[in-house]
C-alpha positions as CSV (number, residue, x, y, z in Angstrom):
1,X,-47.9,-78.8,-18.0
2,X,-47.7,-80.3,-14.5
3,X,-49.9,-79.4,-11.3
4,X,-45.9,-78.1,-9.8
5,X,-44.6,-75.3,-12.5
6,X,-48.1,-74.3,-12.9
7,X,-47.9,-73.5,-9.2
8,X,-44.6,-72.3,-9.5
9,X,-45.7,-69.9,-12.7
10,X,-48.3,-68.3,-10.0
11,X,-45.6,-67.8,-7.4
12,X,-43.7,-65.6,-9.5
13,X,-45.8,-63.7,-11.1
14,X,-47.3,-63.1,-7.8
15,X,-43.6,-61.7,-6.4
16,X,-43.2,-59.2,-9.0
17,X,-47.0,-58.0,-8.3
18,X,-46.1,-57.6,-5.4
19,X,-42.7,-55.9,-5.9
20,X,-44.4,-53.5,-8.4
21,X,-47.2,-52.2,-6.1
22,X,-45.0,-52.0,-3.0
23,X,-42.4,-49.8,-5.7
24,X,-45.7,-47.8,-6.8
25,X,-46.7,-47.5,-3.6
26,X,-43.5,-45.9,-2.1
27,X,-43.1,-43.7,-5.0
28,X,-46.4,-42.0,-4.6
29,X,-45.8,-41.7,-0.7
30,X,-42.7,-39.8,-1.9
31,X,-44.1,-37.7,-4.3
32,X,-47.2,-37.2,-1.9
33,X,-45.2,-35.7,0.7
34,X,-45.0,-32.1,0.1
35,X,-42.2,-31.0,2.0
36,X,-39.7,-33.3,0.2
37,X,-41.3,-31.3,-2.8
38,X,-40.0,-28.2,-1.6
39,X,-36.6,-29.1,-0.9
40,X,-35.9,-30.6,-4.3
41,X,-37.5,-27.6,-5.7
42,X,-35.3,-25.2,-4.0
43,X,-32.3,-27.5,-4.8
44,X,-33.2,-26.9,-8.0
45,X,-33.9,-23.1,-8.0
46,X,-30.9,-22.6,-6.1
47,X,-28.8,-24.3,-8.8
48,X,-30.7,-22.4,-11.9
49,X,-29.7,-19.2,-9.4
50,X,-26.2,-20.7,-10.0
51,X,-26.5,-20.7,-13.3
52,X,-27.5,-17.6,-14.2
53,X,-31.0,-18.5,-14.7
54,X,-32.6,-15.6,-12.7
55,X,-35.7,-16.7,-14.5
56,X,-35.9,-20.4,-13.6
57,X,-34.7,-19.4,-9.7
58,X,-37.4,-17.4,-9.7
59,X,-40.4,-19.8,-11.2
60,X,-39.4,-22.7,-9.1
61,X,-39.5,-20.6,-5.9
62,X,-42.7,-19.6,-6.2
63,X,-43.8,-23.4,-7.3
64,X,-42.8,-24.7,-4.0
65,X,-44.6,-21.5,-2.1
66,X,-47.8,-22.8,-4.0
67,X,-47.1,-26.4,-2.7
68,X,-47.1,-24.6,0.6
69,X,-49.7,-23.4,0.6
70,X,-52.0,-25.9,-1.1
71,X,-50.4,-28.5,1.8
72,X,-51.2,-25.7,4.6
73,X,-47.0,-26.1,5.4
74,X,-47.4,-21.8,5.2
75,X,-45.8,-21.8,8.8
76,X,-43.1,-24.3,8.4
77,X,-39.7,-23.8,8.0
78,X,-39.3,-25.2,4.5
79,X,-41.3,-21.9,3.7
80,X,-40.0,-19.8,6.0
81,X,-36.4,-20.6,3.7
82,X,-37.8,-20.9,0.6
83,X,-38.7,-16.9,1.3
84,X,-35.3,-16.3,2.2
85,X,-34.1,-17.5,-1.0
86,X,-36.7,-15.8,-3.3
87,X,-35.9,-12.7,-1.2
88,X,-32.3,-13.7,-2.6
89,X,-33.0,-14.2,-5.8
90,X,-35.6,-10.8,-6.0
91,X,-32.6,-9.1,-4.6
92,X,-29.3,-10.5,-6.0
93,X,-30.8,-11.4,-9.1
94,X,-33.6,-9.5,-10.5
95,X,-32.5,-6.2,-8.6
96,X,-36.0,-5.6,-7.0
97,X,-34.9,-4.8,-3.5
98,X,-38.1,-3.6,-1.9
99,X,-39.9,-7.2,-3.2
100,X,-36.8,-9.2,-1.9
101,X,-37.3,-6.8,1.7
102,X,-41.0,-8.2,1.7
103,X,-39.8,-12.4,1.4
104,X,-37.4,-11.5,3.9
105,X,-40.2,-10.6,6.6
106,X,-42.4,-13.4,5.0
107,X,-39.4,-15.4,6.3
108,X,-39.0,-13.6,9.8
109,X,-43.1,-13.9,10.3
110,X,-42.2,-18.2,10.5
111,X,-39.2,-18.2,12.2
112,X,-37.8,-15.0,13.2
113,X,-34.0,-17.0,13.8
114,X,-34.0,-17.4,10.3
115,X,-30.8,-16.2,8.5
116,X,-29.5,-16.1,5.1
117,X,-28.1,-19.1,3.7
118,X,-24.0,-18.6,3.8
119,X,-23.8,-19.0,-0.2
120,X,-26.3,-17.0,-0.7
121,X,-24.4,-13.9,1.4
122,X,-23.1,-10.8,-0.3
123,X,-23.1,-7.3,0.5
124,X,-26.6,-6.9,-1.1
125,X,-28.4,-9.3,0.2
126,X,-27.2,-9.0,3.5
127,X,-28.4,-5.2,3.5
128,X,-31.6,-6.1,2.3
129,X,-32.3,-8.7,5.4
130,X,-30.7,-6.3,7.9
131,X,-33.1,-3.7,6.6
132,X,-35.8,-6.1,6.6
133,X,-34.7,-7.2,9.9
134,X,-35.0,-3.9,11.2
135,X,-38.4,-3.0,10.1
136,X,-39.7,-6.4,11.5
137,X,-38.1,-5.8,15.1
138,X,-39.5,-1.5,14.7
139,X,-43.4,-2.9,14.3
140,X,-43.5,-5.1,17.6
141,X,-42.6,-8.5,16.1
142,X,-39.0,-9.1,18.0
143,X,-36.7,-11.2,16.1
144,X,-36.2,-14.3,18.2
145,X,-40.2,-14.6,19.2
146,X,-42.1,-13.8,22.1
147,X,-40.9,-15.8,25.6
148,X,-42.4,-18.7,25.7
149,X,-44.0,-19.0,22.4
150,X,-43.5,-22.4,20.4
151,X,-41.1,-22.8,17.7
152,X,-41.6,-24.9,14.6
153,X,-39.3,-28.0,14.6
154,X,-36.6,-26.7,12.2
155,X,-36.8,-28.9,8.8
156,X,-32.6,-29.2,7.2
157,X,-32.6,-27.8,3.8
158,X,-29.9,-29.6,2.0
159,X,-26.8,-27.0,1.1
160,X,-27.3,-26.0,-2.2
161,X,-24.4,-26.0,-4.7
162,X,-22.3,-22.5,-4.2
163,X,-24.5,-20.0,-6.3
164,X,-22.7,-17.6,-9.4
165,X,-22.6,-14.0,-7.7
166,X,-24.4,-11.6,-10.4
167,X,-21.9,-9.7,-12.4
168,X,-23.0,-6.4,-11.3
169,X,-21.4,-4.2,-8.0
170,X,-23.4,-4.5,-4.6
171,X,-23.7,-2.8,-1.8
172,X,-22.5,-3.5,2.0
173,X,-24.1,-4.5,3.9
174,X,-25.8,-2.2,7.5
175,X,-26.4,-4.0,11.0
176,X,-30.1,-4.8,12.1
177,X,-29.7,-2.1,14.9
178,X,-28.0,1.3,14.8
179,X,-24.7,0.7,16.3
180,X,-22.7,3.4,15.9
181,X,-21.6,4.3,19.3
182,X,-19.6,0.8,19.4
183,X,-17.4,1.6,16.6
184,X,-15.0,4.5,17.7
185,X,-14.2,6.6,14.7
186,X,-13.5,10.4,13.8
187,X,-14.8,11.4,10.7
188,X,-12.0,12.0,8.1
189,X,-13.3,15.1,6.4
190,X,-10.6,16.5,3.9
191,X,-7.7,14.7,1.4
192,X,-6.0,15.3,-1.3
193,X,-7.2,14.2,-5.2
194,X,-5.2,11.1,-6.1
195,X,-3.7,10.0,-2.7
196,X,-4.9,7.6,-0.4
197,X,-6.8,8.1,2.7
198,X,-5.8,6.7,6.0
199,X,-8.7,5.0,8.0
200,X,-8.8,4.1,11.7
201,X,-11.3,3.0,14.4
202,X,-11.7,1.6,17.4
203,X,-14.0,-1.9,17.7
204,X,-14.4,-2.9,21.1
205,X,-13.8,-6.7,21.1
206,X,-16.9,-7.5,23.4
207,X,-18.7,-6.7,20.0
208,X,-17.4,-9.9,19.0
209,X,-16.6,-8.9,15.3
210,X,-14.5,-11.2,13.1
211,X,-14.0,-8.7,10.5
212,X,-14.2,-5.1,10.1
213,X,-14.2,-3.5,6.7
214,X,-14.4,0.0,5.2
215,X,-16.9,0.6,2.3
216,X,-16.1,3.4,0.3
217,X,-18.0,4.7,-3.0
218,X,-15.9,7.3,-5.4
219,X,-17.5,10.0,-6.9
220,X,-20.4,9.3,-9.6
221,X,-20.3,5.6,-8.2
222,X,-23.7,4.0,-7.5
223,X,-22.0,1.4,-5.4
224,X,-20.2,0.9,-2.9
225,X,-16.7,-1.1,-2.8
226,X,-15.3,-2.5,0.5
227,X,-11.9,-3.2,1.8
228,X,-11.1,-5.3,4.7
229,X,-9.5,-3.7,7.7
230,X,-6.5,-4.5,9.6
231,X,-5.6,-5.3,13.1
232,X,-3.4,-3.2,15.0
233,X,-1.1,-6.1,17.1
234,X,-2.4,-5.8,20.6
235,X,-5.0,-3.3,20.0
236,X,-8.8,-3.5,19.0
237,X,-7.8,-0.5,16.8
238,X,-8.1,-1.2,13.1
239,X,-6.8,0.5,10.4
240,X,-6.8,0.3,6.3
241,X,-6.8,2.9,3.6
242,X,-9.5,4.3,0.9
243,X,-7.2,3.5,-2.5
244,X,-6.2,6.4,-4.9
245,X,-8.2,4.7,-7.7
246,X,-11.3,6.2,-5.5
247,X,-10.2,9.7,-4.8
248,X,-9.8,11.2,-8.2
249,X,-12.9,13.0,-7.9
250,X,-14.0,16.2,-5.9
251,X,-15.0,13.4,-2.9
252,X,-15.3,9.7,-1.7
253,X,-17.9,8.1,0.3
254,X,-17.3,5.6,3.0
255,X,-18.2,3.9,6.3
256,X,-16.8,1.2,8.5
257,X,-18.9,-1.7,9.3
258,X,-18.0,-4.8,11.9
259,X,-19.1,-7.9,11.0
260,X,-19.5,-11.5,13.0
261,X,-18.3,-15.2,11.7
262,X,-21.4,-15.6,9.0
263,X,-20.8,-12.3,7.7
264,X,-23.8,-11.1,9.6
265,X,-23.3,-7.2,10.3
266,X,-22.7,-6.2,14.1
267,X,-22.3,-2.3,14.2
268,X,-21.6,0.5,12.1
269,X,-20.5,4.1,12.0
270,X,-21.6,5.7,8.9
271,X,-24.3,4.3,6.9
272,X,-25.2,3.8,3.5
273,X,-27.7,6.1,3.1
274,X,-25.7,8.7,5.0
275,X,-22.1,8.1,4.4
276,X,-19.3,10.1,6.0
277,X,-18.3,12.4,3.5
278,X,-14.0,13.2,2.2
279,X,-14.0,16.2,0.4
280,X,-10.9,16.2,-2.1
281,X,-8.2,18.9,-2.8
282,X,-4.9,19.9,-4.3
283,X,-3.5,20.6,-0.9
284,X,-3.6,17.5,0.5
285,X,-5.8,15.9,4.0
286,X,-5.6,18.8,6.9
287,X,-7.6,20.1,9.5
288,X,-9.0,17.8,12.6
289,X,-9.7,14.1,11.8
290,X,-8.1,13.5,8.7
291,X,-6.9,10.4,9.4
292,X,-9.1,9.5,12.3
293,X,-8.1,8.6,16.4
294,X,-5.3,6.3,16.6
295,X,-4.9,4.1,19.8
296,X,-3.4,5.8,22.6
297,X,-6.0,9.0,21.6
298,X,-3.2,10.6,19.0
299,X,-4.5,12.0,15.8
300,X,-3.9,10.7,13.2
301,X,-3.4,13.5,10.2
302,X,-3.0,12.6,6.6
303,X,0.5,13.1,6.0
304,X,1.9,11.9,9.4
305,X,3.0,8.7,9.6
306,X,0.9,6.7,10.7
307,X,-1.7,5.0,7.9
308,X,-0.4,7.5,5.6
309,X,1.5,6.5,2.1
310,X,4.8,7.4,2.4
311,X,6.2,10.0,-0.1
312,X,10.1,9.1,0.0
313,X,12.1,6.1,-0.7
314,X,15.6,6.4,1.1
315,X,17.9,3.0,0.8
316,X,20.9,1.8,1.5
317,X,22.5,-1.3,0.6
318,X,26.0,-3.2,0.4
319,X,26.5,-6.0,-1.8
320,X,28.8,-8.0,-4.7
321,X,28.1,-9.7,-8.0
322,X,29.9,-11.4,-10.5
323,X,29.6,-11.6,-14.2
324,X,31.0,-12.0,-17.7
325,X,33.8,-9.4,-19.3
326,X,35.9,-9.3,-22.3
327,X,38.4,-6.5,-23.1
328,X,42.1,-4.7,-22.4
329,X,43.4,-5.1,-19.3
330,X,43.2,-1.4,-17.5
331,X,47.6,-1.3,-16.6
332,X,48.8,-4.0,-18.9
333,X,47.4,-3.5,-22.7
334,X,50.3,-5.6,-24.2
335,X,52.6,-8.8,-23.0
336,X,56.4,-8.8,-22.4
337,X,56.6,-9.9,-26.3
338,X,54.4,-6.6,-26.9
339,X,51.4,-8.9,-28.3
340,X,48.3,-7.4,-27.5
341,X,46.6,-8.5,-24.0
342,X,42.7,-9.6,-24.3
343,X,40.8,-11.1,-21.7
344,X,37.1,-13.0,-21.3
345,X,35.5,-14.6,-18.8
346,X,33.3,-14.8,-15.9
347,X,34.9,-13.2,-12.7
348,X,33.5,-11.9,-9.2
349,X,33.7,-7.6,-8.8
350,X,35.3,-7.5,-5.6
351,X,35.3,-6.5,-3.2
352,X,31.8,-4.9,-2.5
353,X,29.8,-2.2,-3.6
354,X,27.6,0.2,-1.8
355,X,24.1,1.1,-3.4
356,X,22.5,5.0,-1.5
357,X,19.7,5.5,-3.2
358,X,16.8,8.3,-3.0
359,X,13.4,8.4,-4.5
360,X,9.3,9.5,-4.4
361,X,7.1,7.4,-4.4
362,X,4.6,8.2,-8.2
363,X,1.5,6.1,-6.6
364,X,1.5,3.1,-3.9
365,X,3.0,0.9,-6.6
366,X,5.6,3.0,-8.5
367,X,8.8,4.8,-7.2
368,X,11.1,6.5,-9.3
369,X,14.6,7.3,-7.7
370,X,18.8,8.1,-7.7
371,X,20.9,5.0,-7.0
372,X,24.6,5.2,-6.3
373,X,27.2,2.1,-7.3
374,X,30.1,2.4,-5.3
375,X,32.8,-0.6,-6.5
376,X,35.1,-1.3,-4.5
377,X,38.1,-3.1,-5.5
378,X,40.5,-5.2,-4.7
379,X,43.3,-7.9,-5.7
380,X,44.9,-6.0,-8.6
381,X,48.5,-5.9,-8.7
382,X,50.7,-2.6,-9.0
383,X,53.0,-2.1,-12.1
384,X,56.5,-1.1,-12.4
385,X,56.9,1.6,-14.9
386,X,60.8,1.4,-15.6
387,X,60.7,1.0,-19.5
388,X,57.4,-1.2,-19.9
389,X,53.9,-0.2,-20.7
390,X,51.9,1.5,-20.1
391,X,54.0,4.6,-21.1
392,X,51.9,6.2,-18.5
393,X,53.8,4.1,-15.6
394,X,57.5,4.9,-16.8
395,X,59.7,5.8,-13.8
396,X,57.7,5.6,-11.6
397,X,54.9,2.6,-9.6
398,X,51.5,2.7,-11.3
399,X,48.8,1.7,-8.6
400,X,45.8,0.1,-10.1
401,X,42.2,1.5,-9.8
402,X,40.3,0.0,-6.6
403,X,36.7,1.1,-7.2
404,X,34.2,1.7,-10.0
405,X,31.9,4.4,-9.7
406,X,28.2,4.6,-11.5
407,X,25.0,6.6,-11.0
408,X,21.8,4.9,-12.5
409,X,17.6,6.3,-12.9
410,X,15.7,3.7,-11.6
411,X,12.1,2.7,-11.6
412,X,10.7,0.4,-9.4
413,X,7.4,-1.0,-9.0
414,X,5.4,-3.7,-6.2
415,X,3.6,-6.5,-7.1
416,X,0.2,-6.7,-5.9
417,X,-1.4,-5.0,-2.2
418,X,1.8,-3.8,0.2
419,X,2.0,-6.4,2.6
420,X,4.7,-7.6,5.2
421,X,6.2,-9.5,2.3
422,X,6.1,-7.6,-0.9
423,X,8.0,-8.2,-4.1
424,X,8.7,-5.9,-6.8
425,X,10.7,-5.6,-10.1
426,X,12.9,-2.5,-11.3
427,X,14.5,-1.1,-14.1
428,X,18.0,0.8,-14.1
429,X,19.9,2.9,-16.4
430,X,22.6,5.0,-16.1
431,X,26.3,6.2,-16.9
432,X,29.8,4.9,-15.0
433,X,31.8,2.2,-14.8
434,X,31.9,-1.6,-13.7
435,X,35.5,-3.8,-12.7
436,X,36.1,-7.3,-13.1
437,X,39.7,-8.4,-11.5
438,X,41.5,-10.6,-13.6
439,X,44.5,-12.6,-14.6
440,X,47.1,-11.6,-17.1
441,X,49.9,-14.1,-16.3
442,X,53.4,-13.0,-15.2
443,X,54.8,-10.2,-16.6
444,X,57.9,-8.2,-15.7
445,X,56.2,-5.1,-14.6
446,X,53.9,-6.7,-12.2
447,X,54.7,-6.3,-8.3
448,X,55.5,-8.2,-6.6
449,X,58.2,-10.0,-9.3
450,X,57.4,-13.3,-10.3
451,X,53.7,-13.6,-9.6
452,X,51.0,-14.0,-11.3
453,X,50.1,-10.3,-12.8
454,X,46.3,-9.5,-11.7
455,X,44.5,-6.4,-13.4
456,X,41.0,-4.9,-14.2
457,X,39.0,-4.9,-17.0
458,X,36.3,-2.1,-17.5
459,X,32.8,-2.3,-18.4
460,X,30.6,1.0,-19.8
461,X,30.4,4.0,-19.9
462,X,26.4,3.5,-20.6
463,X,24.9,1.1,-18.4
464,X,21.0,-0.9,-17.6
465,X,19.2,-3.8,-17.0
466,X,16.5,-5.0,-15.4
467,X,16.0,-6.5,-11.7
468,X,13.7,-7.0,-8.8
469,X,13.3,-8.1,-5.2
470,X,11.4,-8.2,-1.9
471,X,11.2,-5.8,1.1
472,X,10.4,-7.0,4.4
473,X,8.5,-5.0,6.5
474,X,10.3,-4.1,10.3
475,X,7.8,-0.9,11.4
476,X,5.5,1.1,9.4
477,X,8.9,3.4,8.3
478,X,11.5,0.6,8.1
479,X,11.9,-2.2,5.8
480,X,14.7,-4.9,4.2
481,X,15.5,-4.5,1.1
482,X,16.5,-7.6,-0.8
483,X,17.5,-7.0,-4.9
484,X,19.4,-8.4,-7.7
485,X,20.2,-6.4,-11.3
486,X,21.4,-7.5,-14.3
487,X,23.9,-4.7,-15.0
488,X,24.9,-4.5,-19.1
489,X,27.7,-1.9,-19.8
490,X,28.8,-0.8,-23.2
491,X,30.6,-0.3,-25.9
492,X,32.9,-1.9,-23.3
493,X,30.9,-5.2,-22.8
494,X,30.4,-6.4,-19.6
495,X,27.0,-8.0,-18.1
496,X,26.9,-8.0,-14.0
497,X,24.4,-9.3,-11.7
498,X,24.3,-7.2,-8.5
499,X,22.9,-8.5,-5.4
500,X,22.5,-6.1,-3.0
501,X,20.8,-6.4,0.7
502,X,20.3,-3.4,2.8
503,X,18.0,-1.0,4.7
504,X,15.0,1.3,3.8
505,X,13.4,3.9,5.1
506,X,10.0,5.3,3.8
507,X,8.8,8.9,4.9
C-alpha cells in the first residue's frame, strides 16, 4: 500500500471520529440540560392526560418535579407549570380536588401570573385555581408579586396536543374575588315543576366579560350544568332560561357567573357552595323576582312575557299547492255520448287557501294544535241543466263549488335550541275536502257554449300527511311561519302539497 491512501485511510477515519464525538457530545449536552427534560416530559404527560392515562399523566409529572428539584430549577417557570398541570390532572383526572388546590399554589408561590393552560380549562379546574387563587391572595402572598420584586424569565412550554375531557360532569367555575355586587340580579325564588325558568341580569360592561353563563344543578344532582347567556341588543342585560329537563324536582340550583376571553371567571352572584335556591310548585313562578330585573327596572314574572316560554301557538297563513288527483268530475259525471267521465293528473288547487290555526305549546319543543284549510276556488265552469246531467242541474244553471273546506289535529315539533332561525317538522290529520280544477273537454251543458268545460274533482273525506318548516323570529311574541304538507285524502285519492306562509303569534 502506498505512503498516499495510507494517509488518506487516516483522514477518514479521523472525520468520522470526529463526527461521532461531536454527535455524542451534543447529545449529552441535550440530555444534560434539565429544563428541556421537563418540557418533553410534560409533552408527554399532557398527551397520556389526553389519552385517558390518568396514571401515566400523573407519574411523569412528578418525574419532571424530581428533575427540578435535583437541578435546583424549584423556582423556575418550567415548575411553576408543571404544578399547574399536575394540579390539572389531580383535579380533572384523579378527582382529588384539595391535592390539585395545593399544585395550584405550588404554582402561584413561582410565578403568581401563572394561569391555566387553555386546553386544560373546564369548569373544574378552573374552580379549583380560583379557589386556590383566593386562598393565596387571603394569606398575604398577592397574586401578581410584591412591587418591585424580580420575576423569573418566563420559559415557553410547547402547546400540548388538546387533552380528552374526563367523562364525568364538573363544576363551574367561581371568580378569584367575591364579585357579586357587579352582576345585577334578583333572586328568582319560586317556579312551577316542569316549566322553564326565565333568568336575567345585569353585567356592567366595564367588567369586561366575554361570556356570561348560568349554572344550574337539578335536584339530587351533584353537579352543576351551565348554559350560556344571551345578550339583550343594546343592553348589558342578559338573559337565558334554566331548561324543564332540571325543574322536575321540588327545586333547582343555580348562579350566574361572567367570564373573560380565557374563560377565566370575573364576577359572580350566587356561588357554588351557596347557590340561589328555585323552589318548585304546581302553581307556577309568583311572588317578587321570579324572573329577575329586566332592563329599564321592570320585573320580570314567570309567566309575563318576557323570558318566559310561551303557552299558545296562534297562526295564520295563506297559501296554494298543487298535486295529483284521479276521479269523477263534481258537475259533469258522464260525456254528451253518456260514457262515463274520469280524470288524472297533476293540477294546481286554486286559487288560495287560508290556514288559522290555534294550539299549546306540550314542552319548548312540542305543540299540539286546530288548523283550518280554507280552499278557495276558482276556474270551474257553470252547467246548464236543460235535459243533461247531472239530473240535479235540470232547469235550472248549476254553479260549481268554489272552495274546499278541512279541519286537521296537528303536531308540531322544533329541531334543536329555539333560535332566530328554527326549523321544525309536523304531522296533520284530519276530516274535509281538497279541489283540483280540471278539464273535461266541451260538452253541451258547459257555459259559456263552445268552450272548453272545466270542473272539480274531490279529494277525501279523511285526510294526513306529514310536513315541516321554519319560523323566523320578528320580537319575542312574533314570528314567520314558513311550511309545506303533504296532504293525502281518501277513499277519494288525491295527494296535495300545501305551502303555506304566514304570521305567528306566541303568548
Amino acid at each position: 500500500m502506498s505512503l498516499a491512501s495510507r494517509s488518506y485511510r487516516h483522514a477518514v477515519l479521523l472525520a468520522i471520529f470526529s463526527t461521532a464525538a461531536a454527535w455524542a457530545t451534543r447529545a449529552n449536552a441535550e440530555d444534560s440540560d434539565p429544563v428541556q427534560k421537563v418540557v418533553e416530559l410534560n409533552k408527554k404527560a399532557l398527551a397520556a392526560f389526553a389519552s385517558l392515562d390518568v396514571e401515566e399523566a400523573t407519574n411523569l409529572l412528578k418525574q419532571a418535579l424530581e428533575i427540578c428539584g435535583t437541578a435546583q430549577l424549584e423556582k423556575h417557570p418550567a415548575a411553576a407549570r408543571t404544578h399547574v398541570h399536575l394540579g390539572a390532572v389531580y383535579v380533572a383526572g384523579r378527582k382529588q380536588r384539595e391535592q390539585g388546590i395545593e399544585e395550584f399554589k405550588k404554582a402561584l408561590r413561582i410565578d403568581p401570573s401563572i394561569k391555566v393552560t387553555k386546553v386544560l380549562l373546564n369548569p373544574e379546574v378552573q374552580s379549583a385555581f380560583a379557589e386556590a387563587s383566593m386562598d393565596f391572595a387571603e394569606g398575604g402572598e398577592e397574586v401578581g408579586g410584591a412591587p418591585g420584586a424580580a420575576q423569573p424569565e418566563p420559559q415557553a412550554v410547547p402547546p400540548p396536543a388538546p387533552p380528552v375531557q374526563p367523562a364525568q360532569p364538573v363544576e363551574p367555575a367561581s371568580p378569584a374575588a367575591s364579585a357579586e355586587s357587579a352582576i345585577l340580579h334578583t333572586p328568582v325564588t319560586t317556579g312551577a315543576v316542569g316549566r322553564p325558568i326565565a333568568i336575567k341580569a345585569q353585567v356592567p360592561e366595564s367588567l369586561g366579560a366575554e361570556r356570561v353563563v348560568v349554572a344550574y344543578r337539578p335536584e339530587g344532582a351533584t353537579d352543576f350544568l351551565t348554559r350560556e347567556m344571551d345578550q339583550v341588543k343594546d343592553s348589558d342585560w342578559y338573559q337565558t332560561e334554566i331548561p324543564p329537563e332540571a325543574t322536575s324536582g321540588a327545586s333547582v340550583a343555580y348562579y350566574i357567573l361572567a367570564q373573560d376571553a380565557d374563560g377565566q371567571p370575573l364576577a359572580q352572584n350566587g356561588t357554588a357552595a351557596e347557590p340561589r335556591i328555585v323552589n318548585l310548585g304546581g302553581e307556577g313562578a309568583s311572588g317578587e323576582g321570579a324572573g329577575g330585573a329586566g332592563p329599564e327596572g321592570e320585573t320580570v314574572e314567570e309567566g309575563g312575557e318576557q323570558g318566559q316560554a310561551p303557552l299558545f301557538w296562534i297562526a295564520l297563513a295563506v297559501g296554494s299547492g298543487f298535486g295529483y288527483h284521479t276521479g269523477t268530475p263534481e258537475a259533469n259525471h258522464t260525456d254528451d255520448a253518456g260514457k262515463s267521465l274520469k280524470r288524472s293528473g297533476v293540477a294546481w288547487s286554486r286559487l288560495l287557501q287560508i290556514a288559522p290555526e290555534l294550539g299549546f305549546f306540550v314542552s319548548d319543543s312540542l305543540v299540539l294544535s286546530l288548523q283550518g284549510r280554507i280552499q278557495i276556488v276558482t276556474g270551474a265552469s257553470e252547467v246548464n241543466g236543460g235535459a243533461f246531467d247531472p239530473p240535479a242541474c235540470k232547469g235550472k244553471i248549476c254553479h260549481p263549488s268554489s272552495y274546499a273546506m278541512a279541519a286537521l289535529a296537528k303536531a308540531t315539533w322544533f329541531v334543536g335550541e329555539p333560535r332566530r332561525v328554527t326549523p321544525f317538522l309536523a304531522l296533520a290529520a284530519g276530516a274535509g275536502q281538497m279541489r283540483h280544477v280540471v278539464d273535461v273537454g266541451p260538452l253541451k251543458g258547459c257555459l259559456p257554449q263552445g268552450s272548453s268545460c272545466k270542473d272539480t274533482v274531490v279529494g277525501g273525506p279523511v285526510l294526513f300527511g306529514p310536513g315541516g318548516g321554519i319560523t323566523v323570529e320578528l320580537s319575542d311574541s312574533f314570528l314567520i311561519v314558513a311550511s309545506a304538507t303533504a296532504l293525502v285524502g281518501v277513499p277519494n285519492f288525491m295527494a296535495n302539497l300545501d305551502v303555506n306562509l304566514g304570521v305567528l303569534y306566541l303568548r
